[in-house]
N, C-alpha and C positions, 0 to 999 in steps of 0.2 A: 504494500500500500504506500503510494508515495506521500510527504511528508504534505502540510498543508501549510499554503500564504497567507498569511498574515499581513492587515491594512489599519494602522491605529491613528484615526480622524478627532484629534483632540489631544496633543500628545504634553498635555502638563501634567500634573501632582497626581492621577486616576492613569493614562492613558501611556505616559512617561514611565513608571513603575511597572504595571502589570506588561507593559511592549515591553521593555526593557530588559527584564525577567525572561520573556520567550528569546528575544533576540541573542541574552546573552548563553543559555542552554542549545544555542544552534540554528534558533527554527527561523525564516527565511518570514523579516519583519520590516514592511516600510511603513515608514513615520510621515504623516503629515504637519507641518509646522509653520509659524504663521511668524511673529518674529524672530523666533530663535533659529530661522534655519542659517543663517550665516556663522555663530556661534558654534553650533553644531556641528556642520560643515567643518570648520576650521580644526573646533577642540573634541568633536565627539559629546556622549551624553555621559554624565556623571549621576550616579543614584548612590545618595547616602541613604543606609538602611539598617533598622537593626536588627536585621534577617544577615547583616553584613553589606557594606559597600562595594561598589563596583565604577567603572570605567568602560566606557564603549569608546573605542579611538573612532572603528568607521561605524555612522550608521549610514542606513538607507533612507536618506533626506528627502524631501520633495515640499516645495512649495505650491501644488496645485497637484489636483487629482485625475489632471486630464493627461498629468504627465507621468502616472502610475499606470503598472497593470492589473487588470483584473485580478481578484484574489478571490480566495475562498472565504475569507473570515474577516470582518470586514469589525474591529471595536470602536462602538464610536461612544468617546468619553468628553465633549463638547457639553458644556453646561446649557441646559435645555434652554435659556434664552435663544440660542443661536440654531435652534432647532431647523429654524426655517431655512438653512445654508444647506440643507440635506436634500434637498429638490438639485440640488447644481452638484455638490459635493459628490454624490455616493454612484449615479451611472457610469461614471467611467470605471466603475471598478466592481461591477455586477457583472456574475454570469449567468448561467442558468441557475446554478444549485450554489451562489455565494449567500452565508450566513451573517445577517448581521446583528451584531450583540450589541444593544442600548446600555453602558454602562454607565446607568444617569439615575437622578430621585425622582421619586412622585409616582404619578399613579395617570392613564390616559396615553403613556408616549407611544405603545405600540400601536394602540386603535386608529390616533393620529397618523404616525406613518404609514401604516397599511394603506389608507385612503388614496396617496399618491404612487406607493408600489404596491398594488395587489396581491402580485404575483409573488412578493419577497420571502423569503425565509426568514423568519423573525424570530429573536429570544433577546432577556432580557437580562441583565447582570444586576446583581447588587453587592456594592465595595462596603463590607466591615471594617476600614481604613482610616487611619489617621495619613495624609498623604498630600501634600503641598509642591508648588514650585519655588523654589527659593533663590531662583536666577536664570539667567538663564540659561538653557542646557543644562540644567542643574535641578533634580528631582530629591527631597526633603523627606523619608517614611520614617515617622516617628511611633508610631504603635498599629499594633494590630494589623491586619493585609488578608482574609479573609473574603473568597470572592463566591458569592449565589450564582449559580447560572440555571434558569430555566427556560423552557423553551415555550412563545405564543402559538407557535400554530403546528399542524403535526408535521411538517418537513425536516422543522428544525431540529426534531430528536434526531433524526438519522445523523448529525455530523457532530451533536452537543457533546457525544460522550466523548469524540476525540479531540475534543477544544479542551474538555479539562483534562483528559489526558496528558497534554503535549504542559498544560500549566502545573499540571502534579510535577511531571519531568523538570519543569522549570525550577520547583522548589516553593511553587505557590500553595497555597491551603484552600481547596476548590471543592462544594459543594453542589449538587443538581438537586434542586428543588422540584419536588413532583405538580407546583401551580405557582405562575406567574405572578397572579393577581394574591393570591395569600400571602407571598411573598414580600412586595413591594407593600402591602399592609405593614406586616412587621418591620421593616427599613424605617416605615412613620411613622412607628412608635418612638426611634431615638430622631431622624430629624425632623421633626413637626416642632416638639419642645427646644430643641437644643440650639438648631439652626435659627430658628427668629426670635428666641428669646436672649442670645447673645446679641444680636445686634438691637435687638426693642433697650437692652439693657447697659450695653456697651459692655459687656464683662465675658469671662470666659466658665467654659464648663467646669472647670476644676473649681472657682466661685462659688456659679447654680447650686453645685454638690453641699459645698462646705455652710451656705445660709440655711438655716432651717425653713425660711419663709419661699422662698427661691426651690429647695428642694423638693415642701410639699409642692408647690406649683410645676414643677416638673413630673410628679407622679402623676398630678389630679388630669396633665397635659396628656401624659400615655392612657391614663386611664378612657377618656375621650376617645383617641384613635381608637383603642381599644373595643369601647362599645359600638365606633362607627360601623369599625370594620366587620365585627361578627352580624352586625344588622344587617350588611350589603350582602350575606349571605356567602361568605368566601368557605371557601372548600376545608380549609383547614382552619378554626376559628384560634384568636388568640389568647391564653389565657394570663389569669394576672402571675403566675409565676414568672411569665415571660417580662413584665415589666420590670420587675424585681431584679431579673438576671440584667438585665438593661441598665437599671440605675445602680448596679455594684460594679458590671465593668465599667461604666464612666466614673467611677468613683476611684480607681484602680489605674485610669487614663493618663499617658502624659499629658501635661497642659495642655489645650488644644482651644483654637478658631475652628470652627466649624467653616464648612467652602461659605456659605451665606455671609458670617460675618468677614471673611478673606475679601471677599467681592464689594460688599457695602462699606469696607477700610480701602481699597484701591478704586471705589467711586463706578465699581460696575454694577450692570442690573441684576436684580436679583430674581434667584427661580422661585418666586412666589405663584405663579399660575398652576403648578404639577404638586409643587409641594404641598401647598395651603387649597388654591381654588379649586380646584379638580377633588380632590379628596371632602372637600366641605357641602360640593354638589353632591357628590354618589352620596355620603348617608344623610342627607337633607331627605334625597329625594327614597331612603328608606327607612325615612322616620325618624331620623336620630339628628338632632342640634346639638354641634360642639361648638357650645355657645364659649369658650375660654380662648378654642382654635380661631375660630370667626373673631373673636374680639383681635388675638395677636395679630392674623393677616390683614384688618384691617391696618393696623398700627404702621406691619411694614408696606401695606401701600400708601398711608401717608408719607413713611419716611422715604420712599421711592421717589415720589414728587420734590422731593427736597436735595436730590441725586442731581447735579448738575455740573 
């Protein structure tokens, strides 16, 4: 069986790491990059990690996707604002049977893209990561690196299991979740509270943790996702042990920004539409007001407005 391409469309702190990882175990990885590819080019990629550090002298750089070839596996770790670059982005590197993994938050992204590719092979990723860009050419993984992969529709199984395969070989900690959508629930249980309560508050998780007033509000915040999610009828509901486990690993976390509050400190937009809005309709519309969630998303769309 020959080996599989690999195409990583977003290649910072999420796409930087988990590429980086395959390319450095072998497997045959081009990078898209948008400022850093001169850097890159010159000095290669650097991943500090404490899975242990590394150096890539050459990678497979490209500043445009029309100047890549089609691949099989296609990670796109693009922060959902820029979703809409996936229309121009992703054909030149679609074949028949190319799989492409959404390694991004929120709830709605597959339904979305399907719209524009019908035909695609679709799965979705979820990064248990602490994982930043810190320069450029220069990728930051400071805890944890645990990656979900499930698959939206039935084509994608056929090639899932050799995607985590070739990332086990990598040295990554790769699970296949049996549903998409249960999945990407549990993901908004840590960021719903963590990701906009950082920036509503300017502080960081290790903070949240340490206030007892902060804390409860971080629970009462999962507990919400919580009941949202079992309302919308998800396959695998989630129970409160699972929050529990959730608020002792961040408690256990190295300091950490969350990408939300990373984005609203360097004055970019933030993925409030997948994370907050999409998620706040589905259990509206099955009965359930998370009226604490709705209150914070409102907050960060006013602070949005104030982004200039």
């Amino acid at each position: 069986m020959s080996s599989l391409r690999y195409a990583i469309i977003g290649s910072g702190g999420i796409g930087g790491f988990y590429g980086g990882f395959l390319a450095k175990s072998g497997e045959q990885v081009d990078f898209l990059f948008h400022s850093d590819y001169e850097q890159v080019m010159q000095h290669g990629l650097q991943v500090d990690s404490v899975s242990g550090n590394f150096h890539l002298p050459k990678v497979s750089a490209f500043r445009n996707t029309k100047d890549m070839s089609p691949c099989d596996v296609v990670l796109v770790c693009l922060k959902t604002t820029n979703n809409h670059l996936l229309k121009t982005l992703l054909p030149p590197l679609l074949k028949q049977d190319t799989l492409v993994v959404l390694i991004q938050n929120g709830l709605g992204l597959e339904e979305d893209l399907i719209k524009d590719f019908p035909n695609l092979n679709l799965a979705g990723g979820l990064g248990f990561i602490c994982s930043q860009k810190s320069g450029p050419g220069h990728i930051s993984h400071l805890d944890y690196g645990k990656l979900t992969l499930a698959a939206y529709n039935p084509p994608a199984e056929a090639i899932i299991e050799r995607v985590a395969a070739d990332m086990k070989r990598a040295g990554l900690e790769i699970e296949i979740a049996p549903d998409l959508e249960s999945a990407r629930w549990k993901k908004l249980v840590w960021n719903i509270p963590f990701n906009g309560s950082t920036v509503v508050l300017n502080t960081s998780t290790k903070q949240l943790m340490e206030n007892p007033a902060t804390y409860q509000l971080m629970y009462d915040l999962m507990v919400e996702v919580m009941t949202g999610a079992n309302a919308c009828g998800i396959k695998y509901p989630i129970e409160e042990s699972f929050i529990h486990q959730m608020l002792e690993m961040t408690r256990h976390m190295t300091p950490y920004s969350p990408s939300m509050k990373l984005d609203y400190d360097h004055h970019r937009p933030m993925e409030i539409e997948y994370i907050y809005t999409r998620p706040l309709q589905k259990a509206l519309q099955a009965g359930v007001d998370m009226r604490k969630i709705a209150m914070l998303e409102k907050q960060l769309l006013f602070i949005s407005t104030l982004q200039v």
